[in-house]
C-alpha positions, 0 to 999 in steps of 0.5 A, a space after each residue: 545529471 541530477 541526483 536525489 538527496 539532501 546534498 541537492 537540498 544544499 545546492 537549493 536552499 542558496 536559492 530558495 527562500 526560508 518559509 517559517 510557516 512551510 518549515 513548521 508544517 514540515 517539522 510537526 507532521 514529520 516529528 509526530 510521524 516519528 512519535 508514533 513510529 515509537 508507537 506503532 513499536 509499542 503497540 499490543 500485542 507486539 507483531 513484527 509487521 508493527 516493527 517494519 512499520 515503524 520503520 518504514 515511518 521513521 525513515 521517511 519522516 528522516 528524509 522531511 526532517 532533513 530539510 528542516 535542518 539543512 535550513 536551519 543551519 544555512 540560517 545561521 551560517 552552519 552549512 558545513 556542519 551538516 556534511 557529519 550529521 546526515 538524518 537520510 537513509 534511503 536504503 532502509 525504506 524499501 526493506 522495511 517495506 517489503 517485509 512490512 508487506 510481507 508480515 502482513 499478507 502472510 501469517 507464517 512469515 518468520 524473519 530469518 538471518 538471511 534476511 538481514 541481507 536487505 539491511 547491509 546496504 543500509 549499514 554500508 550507506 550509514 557508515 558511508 554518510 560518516 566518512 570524508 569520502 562522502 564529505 568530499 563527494 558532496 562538496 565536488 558536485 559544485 566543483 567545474 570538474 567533479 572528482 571521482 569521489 562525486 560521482 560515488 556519490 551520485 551512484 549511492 544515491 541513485 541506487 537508494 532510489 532504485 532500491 525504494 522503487 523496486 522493493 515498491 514493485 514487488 510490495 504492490 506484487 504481494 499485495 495483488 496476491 493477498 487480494 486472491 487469496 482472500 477472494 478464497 476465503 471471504 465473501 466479504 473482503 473489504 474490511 481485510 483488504 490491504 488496499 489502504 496500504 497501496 495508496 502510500 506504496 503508490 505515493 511513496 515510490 511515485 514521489 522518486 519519480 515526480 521529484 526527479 522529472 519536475 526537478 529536470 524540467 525545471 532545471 532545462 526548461 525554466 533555469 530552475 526558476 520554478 523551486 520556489 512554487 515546489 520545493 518545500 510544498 513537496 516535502 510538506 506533502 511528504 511530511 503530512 502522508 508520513 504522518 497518515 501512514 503511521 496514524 493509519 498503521 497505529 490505528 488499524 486493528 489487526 485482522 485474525 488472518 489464520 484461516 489464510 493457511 486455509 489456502 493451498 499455495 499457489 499452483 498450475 491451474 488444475 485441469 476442469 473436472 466436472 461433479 455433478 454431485 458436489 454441484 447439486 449439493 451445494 447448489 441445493 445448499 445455497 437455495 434452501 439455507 442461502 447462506 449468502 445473506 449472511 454478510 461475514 460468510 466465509 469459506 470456513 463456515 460454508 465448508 461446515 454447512 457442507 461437511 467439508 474440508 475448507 481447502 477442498 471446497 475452495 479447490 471444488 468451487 474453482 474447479 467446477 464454476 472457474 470462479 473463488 469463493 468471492 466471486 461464487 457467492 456474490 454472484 449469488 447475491 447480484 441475482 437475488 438483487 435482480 429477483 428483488 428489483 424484477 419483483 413488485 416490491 422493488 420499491 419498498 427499498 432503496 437500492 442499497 436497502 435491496 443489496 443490504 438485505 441480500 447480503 452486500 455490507 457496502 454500496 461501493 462493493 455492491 456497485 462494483 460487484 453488480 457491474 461486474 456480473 451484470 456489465 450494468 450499474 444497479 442504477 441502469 438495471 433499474 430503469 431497464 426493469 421498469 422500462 420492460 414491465 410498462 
């Protein structure tokens, strides 16, 4: 059975050679990781989003910076010392995670006491790491008969795993929901969305999984005779992502995210009611004014184009075209796009130039949104439109 941890780094480092070059990469991405957690903390104006930040940075750098210190004292003959000074603690990351995640996907959210129920086996596994319990479990793993004590050990150890994998879901799960609801309230949405954050939610939680498989693959098909190629690279990597996430969060600047109370929370879809006064009304609206050219058009400013409440206007747009605002006004977007390369002016412009003027703000969201409509890329639309009027 294999375990993930720093004790396994114990077992590997007998067997791996030290990699001055490796160890330093290792230790300035994860110590500037560390740096700017502390930043990240300090940063104005102060958010609690920023604190489970920091967090979530500060531990996983912990788990690089372990490596380092494991090899340090194998070099100088200290291994021992190491059993009561164990940096990991994996129940942290998965907490700091979701309420990361759930700062930042809702402006309402207050951190309670009962939330500090996530932490306890963060406490639990802190004060396990400073008992003989532990010291003896580790130690056992290398024993012909492992004690009870070991097998605590493993099952401490894979729980955290466990816990970082599923805190991982259900952060991606509120990620998938804030990206619904800004498609109610913006026609553009690429400089709110939060994908940024699911690139290292992604490789964070996958990193459990690789380590594990190619560690087992390692272990039953080539005797375990591969670590040297990816042992330290992997915590390398670790390090240097480490470090991105928390330049990333440190950098980023907060989004006013007020108009999301805008939205009405999450109900069964309502029953289609057809008003044909409410559509000619806004149809009217977005031929004569067409304020979809406007690229930072959102529901607020529709909503006092149409003297309406911004909640009931999103609620009529779902009801009456089964679209959100997103979709509603970037269709309308795609067919003056479609108007402008029909035309005899299609190539005063370049492609871009086209979806800028109606009312696009980037060539990655005007491709996706265009094939998405017209099933076509823009640049298929094109030569089929010329092709047509030869």
């Amino acid at each position: 059975m294999f375990y993930f941890s720093v004790e396994n780094v114990i077992y590997t480092v007998k067997m791996i050679t030290s990699d001055p070059v490796l160890f330093t990469l290792i230790t300035v991405f994860a110590l500037q990781a560390m740096v700017l957690s502390g930043l990240i903390v300090l940063k104005r104006p102060r958010k609690l989003a920023h604190v489970f930040l920091a967090l979530l940075v500060f531990f996983y750098a912990l788990m690089a910076i372990n490596i380092v210190v494991v090899n340090v004292l194998k070099d100088r003959g200290l291994m021992e010392v190491f059993r009561y000074i164990q940096l990991e603690l994996l129940f942290g990351i998965g907490p700091a995670l979701y309420f990361y995640t759930r700062c930042v996907t809702n402006p309402d959210f207050k951190f309670k006491k009962q939330h500090w129920w996530h932490f306890l086996p963060l406490v639990l596994e802190f004060m396990y790491y400073r008992t003989s319990l532990y010291r003896n479990g580790s130690d056992g793993l290398y024993e012909p008969t492992m004690p009870a004590s070991s097998y605590l050990y493993l099952a401490e150890q894979w729980l955290g795993v466990i816990s970082i994998l599923t805190y991982s879901m259900i952060s991606l799960w509120l990620l998938y929901k804030y990206q619904n609801v800004l498609k109610q309230l913006y026609s553009r949405i690429s400089n709110r969305s939060l994908k940024w954050l699911q690139t290292p939610i992604i490789i964070f939680a996958g990193f459990q999984i690789f380590w594990n498989i190619i560690r087992e693959v390692d272990r039953f098909v080539f005797e375990s005779s591969l670590r040297e190629y990816y042992f330290l690279p992997t915590f390398v990597g670790l390090a240097v992502v480490c470090y991105w996430i928390g330049l990333k969060g440190y950098m980023k600047k907060d989004k006013d995210t007020a108009e999301l109370n805008l939205i009405l929370p999450n109900e069964d879809k309502p029953e289609l009611e057809n008003d044909p006064i409410f559509k000619e009304k806004l149809e009217r609206l977005m031929k004569t004014k067409q304020p979809y050219l406007n690229p930072d058009l959102s529901l607020s400013k529709l909503a006092a184009l149409m003297d309406m409440n911004p909640r009931q206007l999103s609620y009529k747009i779902n009801q009456n075209y089964e679209r959100n605002f997103y979709d509603f006004v970037n269709n309308y977007r795609v067919e003056a796009v479609k108007q402008r390369l029909q035309s005899k002016e299609r190539d005063q412009l370049s492609l871009l130039g086209h979806a800028l003027d109606c009312g696009f703000n980037s060539k990655s969201t005007f491709n996706h949104v265009f094939k998405k409509t017209t099933q076509l890329t823009p640049s298929q639309y094109l030569r089929k439109t010329r092709k047509a009027s030869e």
